[in-house]
C-alpha positions in Angstrom: 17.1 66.2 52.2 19.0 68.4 50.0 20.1 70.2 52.8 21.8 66.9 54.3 23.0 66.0 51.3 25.2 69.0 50.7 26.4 69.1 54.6 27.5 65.3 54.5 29.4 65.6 51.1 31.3 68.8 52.1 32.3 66.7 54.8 33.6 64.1 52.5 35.2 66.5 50.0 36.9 67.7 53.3 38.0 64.3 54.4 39.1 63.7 50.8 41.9 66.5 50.9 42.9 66.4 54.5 40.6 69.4 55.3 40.7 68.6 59.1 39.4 72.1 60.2 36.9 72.4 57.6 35.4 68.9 58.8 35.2 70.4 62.1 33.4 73.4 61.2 30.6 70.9 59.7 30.3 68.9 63.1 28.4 69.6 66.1 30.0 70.9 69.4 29.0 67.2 70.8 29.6 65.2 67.5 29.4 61.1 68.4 31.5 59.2 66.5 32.1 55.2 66.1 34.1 53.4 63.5 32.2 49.8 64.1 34.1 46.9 62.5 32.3 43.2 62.5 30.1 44.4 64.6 32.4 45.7 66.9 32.8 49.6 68.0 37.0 49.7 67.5 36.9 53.7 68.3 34.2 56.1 69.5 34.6 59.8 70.1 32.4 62.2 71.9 32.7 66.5 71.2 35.1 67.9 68.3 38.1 67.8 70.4 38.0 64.4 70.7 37.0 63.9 66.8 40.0 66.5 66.0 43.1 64.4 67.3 41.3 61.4 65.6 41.3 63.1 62.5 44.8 64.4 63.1 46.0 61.3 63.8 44.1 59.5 61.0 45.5 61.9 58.2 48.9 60.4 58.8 48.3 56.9 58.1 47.4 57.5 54.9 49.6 59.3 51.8 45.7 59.4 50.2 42.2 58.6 50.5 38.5 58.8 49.4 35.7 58.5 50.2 33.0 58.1 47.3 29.4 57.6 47.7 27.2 54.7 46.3 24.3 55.6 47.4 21.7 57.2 50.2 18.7 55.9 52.3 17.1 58.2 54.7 16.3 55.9 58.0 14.7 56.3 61.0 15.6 58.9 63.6 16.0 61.3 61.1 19.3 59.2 59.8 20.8 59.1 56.9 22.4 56.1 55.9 25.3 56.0 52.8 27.1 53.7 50.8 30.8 54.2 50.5 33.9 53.3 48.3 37.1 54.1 50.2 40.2 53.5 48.8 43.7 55.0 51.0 47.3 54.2 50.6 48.8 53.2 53.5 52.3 55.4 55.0 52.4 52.9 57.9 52.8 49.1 58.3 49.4 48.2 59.9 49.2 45.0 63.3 46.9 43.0 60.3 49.6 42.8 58.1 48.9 45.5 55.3 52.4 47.4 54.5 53.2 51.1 53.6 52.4 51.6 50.2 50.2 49.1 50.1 46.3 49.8 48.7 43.3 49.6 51.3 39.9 48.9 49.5 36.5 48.6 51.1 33.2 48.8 51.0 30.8 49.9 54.0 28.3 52.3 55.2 28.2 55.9 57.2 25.0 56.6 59.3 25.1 60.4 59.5 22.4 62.5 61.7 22.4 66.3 61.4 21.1 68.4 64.7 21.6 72.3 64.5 22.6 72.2 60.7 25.3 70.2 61.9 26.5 66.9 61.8 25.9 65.5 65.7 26.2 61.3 64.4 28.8 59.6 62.1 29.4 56.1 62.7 31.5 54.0 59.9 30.5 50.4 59.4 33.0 47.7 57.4 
């Protein structure tokens, strides 16, 4: 478990301060991801190419961001389940309305599963 733990918050520390190629070196070659919103999957990526122009293209909406953790559950399939804080000020005017400048706040969840030492599974739930 401590293993996990350290590999998921380097990850975070690296999404924290726009790190985008040492998030990648933390990610398996065939690395799922899915942002899941309502209950709906609004992106999903498969293989770090894929997750690399998202995160490329991610960094720029935001002037800042972090991620902090709440808390962690191990759950089945070898899944580990954590609580997130994520604040980010916006550089773009978003389709819902939010403005650049303006403050995003939430709270959600990150399901993580490591394979190979690696992170193979992130999917973001709000």
């Amino acid at each position: 478990m401590d293993r996990i733990r350290d590999i998921i918050e380097s990850y975070l520390e690296a999404y924290n301060s726009y790190e985008i190629e040492r998030m990648v070196e933390l990610l398996h070659k065939d690395i799922i991801f899915r942002n899941i919103s309502n209950g709906e999957t609004t992106i999903e990526t498969i293989g770090i190419q894929a997750f690399r122009e998202l995160a490329e293209q991610s960094a720029t909406i935001f002037s800042s961001r972090r991620q902090t953790i709440t808390e962690y559950n191990v759950i089945r399939d070898g899944k580990v389940e954590v609580g997130i804080h994520y604040e980010g000020i916006l550089t773009v005017d978003l389709p819902n309305g939010l403005k650049s400048g303006d403050k995003l706040e939430l709270k959600g969840k990150s399901t993580f599963k490591i394979m190979d030492g690696k992170l193979s599974l992130i999917e973001d739930y709000s």
